[in-house]
C-alpha positions as CSV (number, residue, x, y, z in Angstrom):
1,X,94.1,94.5,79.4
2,X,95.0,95.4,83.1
3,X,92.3,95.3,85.4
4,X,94.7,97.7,87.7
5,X,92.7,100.5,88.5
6,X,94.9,104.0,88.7
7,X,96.7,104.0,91.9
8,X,96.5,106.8,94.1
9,X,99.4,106.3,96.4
10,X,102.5,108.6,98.3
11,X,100.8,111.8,99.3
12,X,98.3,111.7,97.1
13,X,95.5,110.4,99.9
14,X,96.2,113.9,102.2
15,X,95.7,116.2,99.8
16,X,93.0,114.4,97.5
17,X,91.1,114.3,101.1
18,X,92.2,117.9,102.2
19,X,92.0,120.1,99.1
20,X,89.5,118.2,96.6
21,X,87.3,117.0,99.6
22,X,85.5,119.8,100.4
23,X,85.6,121.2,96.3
24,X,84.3,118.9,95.2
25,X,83.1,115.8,96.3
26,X,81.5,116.1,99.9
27,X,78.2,117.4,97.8
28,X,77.5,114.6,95.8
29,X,78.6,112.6,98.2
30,X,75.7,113.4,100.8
31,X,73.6,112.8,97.7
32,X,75.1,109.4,96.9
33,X,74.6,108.6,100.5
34,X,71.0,109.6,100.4
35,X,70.0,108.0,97.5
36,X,71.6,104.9,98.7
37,X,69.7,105.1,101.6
38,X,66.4,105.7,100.4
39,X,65.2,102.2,100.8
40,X,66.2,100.1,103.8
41,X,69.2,98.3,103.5
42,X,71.1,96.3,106.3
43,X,74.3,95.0,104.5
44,X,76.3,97.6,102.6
45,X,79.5,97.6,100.3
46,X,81.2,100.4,99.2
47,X,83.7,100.0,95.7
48,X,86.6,102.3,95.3
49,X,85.7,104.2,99.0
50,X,88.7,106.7,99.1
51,X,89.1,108.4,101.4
52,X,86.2,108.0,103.4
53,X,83.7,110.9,102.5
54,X,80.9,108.9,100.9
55,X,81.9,106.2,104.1
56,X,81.2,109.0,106.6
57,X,77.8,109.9,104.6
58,X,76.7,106.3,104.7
59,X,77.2,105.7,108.5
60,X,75.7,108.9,109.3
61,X,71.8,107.7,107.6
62,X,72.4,103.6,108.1
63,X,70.8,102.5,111.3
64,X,73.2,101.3,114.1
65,X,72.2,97.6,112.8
66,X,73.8,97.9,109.1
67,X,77.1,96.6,108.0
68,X,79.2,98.9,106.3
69,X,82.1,97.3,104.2
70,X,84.3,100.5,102.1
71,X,86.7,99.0,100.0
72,X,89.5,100.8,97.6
73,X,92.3,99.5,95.6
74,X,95.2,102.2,97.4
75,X,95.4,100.5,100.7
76,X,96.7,104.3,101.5
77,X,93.5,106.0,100.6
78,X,92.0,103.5,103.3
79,X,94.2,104.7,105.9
80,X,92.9,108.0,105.8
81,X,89.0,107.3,105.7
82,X,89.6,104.9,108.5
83,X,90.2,107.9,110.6
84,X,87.1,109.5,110.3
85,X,85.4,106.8,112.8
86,X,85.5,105.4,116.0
87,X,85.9,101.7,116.8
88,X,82.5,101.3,118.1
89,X,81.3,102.4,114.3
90,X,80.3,99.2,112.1
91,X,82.8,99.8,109.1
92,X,85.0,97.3,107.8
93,X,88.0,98.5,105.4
94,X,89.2,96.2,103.1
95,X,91.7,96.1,99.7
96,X,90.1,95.3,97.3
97,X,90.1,95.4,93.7
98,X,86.5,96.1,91.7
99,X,86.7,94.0,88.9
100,X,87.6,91.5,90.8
101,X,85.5,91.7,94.3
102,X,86.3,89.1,97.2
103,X,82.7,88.4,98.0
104,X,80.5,85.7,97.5
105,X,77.3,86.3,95.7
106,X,74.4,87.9,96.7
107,X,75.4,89.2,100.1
108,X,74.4,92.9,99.7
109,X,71.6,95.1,99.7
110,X,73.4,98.3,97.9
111,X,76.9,98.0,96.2
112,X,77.4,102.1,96.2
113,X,80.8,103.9,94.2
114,X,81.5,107.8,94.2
115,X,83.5,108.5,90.9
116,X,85.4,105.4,90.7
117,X,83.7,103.9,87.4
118,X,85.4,105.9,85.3
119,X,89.0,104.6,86.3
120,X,88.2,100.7,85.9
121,X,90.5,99.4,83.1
122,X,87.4,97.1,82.5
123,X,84.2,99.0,83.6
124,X,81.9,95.6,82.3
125,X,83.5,94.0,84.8
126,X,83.1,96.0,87.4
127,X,78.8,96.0,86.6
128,X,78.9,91.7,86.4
129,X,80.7,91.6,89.7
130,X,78.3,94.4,91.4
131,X,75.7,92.5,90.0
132,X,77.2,89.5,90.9
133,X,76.9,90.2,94.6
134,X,74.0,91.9,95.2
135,X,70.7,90.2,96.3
136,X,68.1,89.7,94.4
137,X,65.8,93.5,94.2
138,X,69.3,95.1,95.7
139,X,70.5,98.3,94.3
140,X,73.9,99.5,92.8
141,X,74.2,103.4,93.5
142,X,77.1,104.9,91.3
143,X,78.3,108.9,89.9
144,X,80.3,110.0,87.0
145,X,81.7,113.3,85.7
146,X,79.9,115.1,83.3
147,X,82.3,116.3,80.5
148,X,85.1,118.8,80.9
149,X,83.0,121.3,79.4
150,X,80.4,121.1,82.3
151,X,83.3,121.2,84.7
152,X,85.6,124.1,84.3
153,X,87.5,123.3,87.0
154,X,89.0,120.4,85.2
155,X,90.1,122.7,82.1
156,X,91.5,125.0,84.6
157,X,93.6,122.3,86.0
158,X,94.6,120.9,82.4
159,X,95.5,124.3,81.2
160,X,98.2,125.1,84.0
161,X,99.7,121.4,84.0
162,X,99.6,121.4,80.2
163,X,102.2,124.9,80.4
164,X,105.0,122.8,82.4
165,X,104.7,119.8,79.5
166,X,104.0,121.3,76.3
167,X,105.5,118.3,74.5
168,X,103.5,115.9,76.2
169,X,100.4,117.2,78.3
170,X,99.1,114.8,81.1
171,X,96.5,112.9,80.6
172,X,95.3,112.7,83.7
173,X,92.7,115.5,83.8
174,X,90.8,113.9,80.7
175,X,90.3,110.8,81.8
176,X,87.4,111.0,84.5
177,X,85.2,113.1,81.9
178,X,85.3,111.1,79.5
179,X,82.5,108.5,80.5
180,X,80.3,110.6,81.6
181,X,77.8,110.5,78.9
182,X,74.8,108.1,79.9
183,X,75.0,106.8,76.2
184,X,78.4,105.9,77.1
185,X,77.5,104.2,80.2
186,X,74.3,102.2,79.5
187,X,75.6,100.2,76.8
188,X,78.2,99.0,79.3
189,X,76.1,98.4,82.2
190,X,74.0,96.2,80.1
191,X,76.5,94.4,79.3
192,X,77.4,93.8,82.8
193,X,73.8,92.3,82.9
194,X,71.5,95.2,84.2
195,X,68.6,96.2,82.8
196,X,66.6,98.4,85.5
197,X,68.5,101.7,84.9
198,X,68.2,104.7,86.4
199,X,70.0,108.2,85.7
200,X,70.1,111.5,86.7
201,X,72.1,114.6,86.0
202,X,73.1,116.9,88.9
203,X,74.5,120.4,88.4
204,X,75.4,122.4,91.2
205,X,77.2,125.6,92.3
206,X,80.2,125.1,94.4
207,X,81.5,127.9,97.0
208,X,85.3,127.1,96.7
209,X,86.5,126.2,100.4
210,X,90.3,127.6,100.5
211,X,91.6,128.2,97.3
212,X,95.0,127.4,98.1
213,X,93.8,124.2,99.8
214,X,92.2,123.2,96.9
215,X,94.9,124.3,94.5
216,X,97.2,122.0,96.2
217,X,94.7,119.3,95.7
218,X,94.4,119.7,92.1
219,X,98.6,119.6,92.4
220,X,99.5,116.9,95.1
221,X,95.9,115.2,94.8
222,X,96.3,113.0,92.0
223,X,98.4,111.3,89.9
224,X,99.9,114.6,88.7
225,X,102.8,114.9,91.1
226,X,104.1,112.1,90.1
227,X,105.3,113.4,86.6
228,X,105.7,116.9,88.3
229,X,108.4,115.0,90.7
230,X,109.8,113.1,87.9
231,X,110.7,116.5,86.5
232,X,114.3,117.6,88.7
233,X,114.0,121.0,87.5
234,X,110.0,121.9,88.9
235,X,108.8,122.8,92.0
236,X,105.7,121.2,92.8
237,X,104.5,124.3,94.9
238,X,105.4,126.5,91.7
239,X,103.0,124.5,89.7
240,X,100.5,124.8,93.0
241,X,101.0,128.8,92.9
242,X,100.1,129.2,89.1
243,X,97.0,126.6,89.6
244,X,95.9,129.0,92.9
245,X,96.1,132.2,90.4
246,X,94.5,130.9,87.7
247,X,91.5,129.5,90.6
248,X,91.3,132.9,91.3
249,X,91.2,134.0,87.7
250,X,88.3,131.5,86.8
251,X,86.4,132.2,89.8
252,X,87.1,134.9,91.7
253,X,84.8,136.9,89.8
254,X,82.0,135.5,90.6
255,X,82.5,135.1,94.8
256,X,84.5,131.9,94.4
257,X,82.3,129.0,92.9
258,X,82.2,127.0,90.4
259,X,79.8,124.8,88.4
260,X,79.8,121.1,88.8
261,X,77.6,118.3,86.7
262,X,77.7,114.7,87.6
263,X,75.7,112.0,86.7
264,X,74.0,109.4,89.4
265,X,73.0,105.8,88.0
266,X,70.1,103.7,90.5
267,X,70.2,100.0,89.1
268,X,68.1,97.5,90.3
269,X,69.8,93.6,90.3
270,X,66.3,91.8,88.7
């Protein structure tokens, strides 16, 4: 088995930042960041960062003091969160894979992820190593995807990619809402040697910000363009104008917004 998580790589970092961003992660993200931050904590490590918007949540509650480290597998995803501070700012960026983390053990207080889990090739290995690292009584702080069902907008976005490869729909879309299930998950994080387990489903209302914007997200954003480009004969921005319609379709109805459900883990390393 690979322990390659997906890459997200090209253009994909500007327009999952851009157009998904502010649809649909900057919520939970505040709440990841507050959760994580609910007890003190001094020396912090972030798994499969992005593009910065749980990074920007973090640095915004930690006190001046903390060490920040946000680490991501696309060195290019990296590039963009590291815009979002100033030198002065105590955030180190790193490559780094999660299954396989560069760190010695027990040198953190919170190991923290925003919808990453769900990507890991190996997602035991990813709890041992969290585990692995943390201090005794420290914290890991984690999200998942509810199920498609719970999320329209990821049918939405299957429906219109599906109609430009009938043959052979991407898979892409199902994969982040398929371990969202805390039956799913608990099994595995105990496992990965955890056994204080927390969960808690979150469902909230989203006011789409810039349907186009996030249209192009759920086109350009992701892994997605890279079969839409591998096709000669389709226009990226044709797929992004049908995906924009159908946004408008699902949603428009009801003053642009959408439903979201995720589901935030608190573990406690014993």
């Amino acid at each position: 088995m690979s322990t390659d998580p997906i890459e997200f790589a090209d253009t994909i970092p500007y327009y999952y930042d851009r157009g998904l961003g502010p649809n649909m992660f900057e919520a939970y993200a505040a709440d990841l960041a507050r959760v994580g931050c609910e007890e003190a904590v001094l020396d912090v490590l972030e798994v499969a960062a992005g593009t910065g918007i749980v990074s920007r949540h973090l640095r915004n509650r930690l006190p001046a003091a903390a060490s920040l480290i946000s680490t991501d597998f696309n060195p290019q995803m990296l590039e963009i969160a590291k815009r979002k501070f100033s030198d002065e700012e105590r955030v180190e960026f790193k490559v780094a894979n999660a299954m396989v983390l560069p760190f010695e053990d027990g040198l953190f207080d919170l190991v923290i992820s925003q919808f990453g889990v769900m990507f890991f090739p190996d997602k035991c290995a990813f709890f041992r190593e969290a585990n692995r690292v943390l201090k005794p009584g420290g914290r890991m702080v984690f999200n998942v995807w509810s199920a498609m069902s719970e999320n329209p907008f990821s049918q939405l976005a299957k429906d219109v990619a599906s109609d430009y490869f009938p043959d052979n729909p991407p898979e892409f879309y199902d994969t982040p809402f398929r371990y969202g299930d805390p039956v799913d998950v608990t099994p595995d994080l105990l496992t990965g040697g955890w056994l204080d387990i927390q969960h808690e489903t979150l469902r909230i209302t989203q006011v789409i910000v810039d349907p186009r914007g996030y249209a192009e997200g759920l086109v350009y954003g992701n892994p997605l363009i890279h079969e839409i480009r591998a096709r000669k004969d389709l226009d990226p921005e044709e797929v992004v104008s049908k995906m924009c319609a159908a946004i408008n379709l699902w949603f428009g109805q009801t003053d642009m917004t959408m439903p979201l459900s995720a589901t935030r883990f608190v573990c406690r390393k014993s």
